[in-house]
DRENVO-385910 format. One record per residue (C-alpha): residue in three letters; x, y, z. Coordinates in steps of 0.1 Angstrom, whole numbers. Layout:
BEGIN
<r rest="Ala" X="X" Y="Y" Z="Z"/>
...
END
This chain:
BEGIN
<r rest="Unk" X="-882" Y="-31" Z="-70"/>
<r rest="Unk" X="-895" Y="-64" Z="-56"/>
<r rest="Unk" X="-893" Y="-72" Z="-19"/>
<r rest="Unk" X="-884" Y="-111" Z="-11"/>
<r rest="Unk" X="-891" Y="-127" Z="20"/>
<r rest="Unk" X="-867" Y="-140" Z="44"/>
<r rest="Unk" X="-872" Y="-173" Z="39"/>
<r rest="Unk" X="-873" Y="-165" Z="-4"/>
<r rest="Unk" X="-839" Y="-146" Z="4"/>
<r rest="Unk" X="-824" Y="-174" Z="22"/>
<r rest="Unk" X="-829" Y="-202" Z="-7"/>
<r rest="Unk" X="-821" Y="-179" Z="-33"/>
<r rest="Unk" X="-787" Y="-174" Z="-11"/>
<r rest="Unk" X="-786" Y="-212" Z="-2"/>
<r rest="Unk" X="-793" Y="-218" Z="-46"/>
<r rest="Unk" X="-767" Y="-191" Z="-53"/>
<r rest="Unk" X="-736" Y="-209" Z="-29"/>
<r rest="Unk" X="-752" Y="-245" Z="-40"/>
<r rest="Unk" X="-746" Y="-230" Z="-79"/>
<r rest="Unk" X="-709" Y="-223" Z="-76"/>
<r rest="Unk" X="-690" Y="-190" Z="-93"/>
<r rest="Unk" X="-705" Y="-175" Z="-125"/>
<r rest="Unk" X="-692" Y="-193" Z="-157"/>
<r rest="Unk" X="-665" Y="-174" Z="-171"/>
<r rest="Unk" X="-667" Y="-163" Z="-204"/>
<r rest="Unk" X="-652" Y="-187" Z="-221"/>
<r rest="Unk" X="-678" Y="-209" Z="-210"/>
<r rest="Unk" X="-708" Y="-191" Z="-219"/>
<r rest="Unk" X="-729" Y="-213" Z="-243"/>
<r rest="Unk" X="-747" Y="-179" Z="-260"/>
<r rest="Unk" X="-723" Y="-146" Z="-262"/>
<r rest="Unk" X="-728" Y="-118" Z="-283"/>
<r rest="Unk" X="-702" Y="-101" Z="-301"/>
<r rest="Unk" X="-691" Y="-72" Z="-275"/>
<r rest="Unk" X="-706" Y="-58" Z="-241"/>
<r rest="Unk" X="-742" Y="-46" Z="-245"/>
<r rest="Unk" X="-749" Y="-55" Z="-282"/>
<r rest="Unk" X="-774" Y="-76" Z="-288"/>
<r rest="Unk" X="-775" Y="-112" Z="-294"/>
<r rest="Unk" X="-789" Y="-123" Z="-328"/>
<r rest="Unk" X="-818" Y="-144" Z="-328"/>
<r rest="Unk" X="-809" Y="-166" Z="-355"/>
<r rest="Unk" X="-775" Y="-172" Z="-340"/>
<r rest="Unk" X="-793" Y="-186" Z="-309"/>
<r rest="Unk" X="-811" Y="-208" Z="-327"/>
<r rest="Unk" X="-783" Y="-221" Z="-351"/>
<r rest="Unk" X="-761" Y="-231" Z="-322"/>
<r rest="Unk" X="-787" Y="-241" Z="-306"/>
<r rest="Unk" X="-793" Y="-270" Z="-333"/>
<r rest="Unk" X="-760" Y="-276" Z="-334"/>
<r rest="Unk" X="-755" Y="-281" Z="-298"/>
<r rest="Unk" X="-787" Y="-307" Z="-307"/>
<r rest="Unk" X="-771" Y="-324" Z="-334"/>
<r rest="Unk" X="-737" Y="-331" Z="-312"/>
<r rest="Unk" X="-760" Y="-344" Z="-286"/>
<r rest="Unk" X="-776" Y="-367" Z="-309"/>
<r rest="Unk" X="-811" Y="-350" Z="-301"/>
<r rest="Unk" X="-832" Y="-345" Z="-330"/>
<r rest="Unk" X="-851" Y="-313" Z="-340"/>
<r rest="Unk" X="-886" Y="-317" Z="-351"/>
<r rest="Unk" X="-910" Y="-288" Z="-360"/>
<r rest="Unk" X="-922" Y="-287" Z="-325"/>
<r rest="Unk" X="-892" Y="-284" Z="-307"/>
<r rest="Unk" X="-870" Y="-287" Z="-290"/>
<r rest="Unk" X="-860" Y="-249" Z="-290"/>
<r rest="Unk" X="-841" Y="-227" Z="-265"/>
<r rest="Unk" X="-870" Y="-218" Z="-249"/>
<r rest="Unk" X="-871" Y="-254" Z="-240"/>
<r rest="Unk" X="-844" Y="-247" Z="-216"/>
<r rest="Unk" X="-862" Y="-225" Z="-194"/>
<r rest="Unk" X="-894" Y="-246" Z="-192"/>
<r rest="Unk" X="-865" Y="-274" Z="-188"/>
<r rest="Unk" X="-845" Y="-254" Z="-154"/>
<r rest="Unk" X="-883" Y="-243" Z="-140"/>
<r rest="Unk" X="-895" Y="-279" Z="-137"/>
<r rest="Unk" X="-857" Y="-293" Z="-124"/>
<r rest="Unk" X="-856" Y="-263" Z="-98"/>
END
């Protein structure tokens, strides 16, 4: 268990209200096929391009991949 500080606990809470309600799951972009199963890499990956292709991005062999995302929300947030 981690401890947070007040002020960390009070812009996570500020972050959480600013966020809105949890997607529902019709809106999830990644979903796995039943409650605690796995997701499969390769499925990530394949909607992932996709979801490039319909966007008009292009994939190269350096990216972008989904872990692009995360570097993508750290450096927005």
């Amino acid at each position: 268990m981690m401890t947070a500080s007040r002020a960390s606990a009070a812009t996570l809470g500020a972050y959480t209200v600013a966020a809105g309600p949890a997607a529902e799951r019709s809106d999830h972009v990644f979903y796995t096929r039943g409650p605690g199963r796995p997701i499969n890499q390769a499925t990530v990956y394949m909607r992932f391009r996709g979801y490039l292709a319909d966007a008009g991005i292009p994939h190269f062999a350096g990216g972008p991949h989904p872990h692009s995302l995360r570097h993508g929300f750290a450096v927005a947030s």
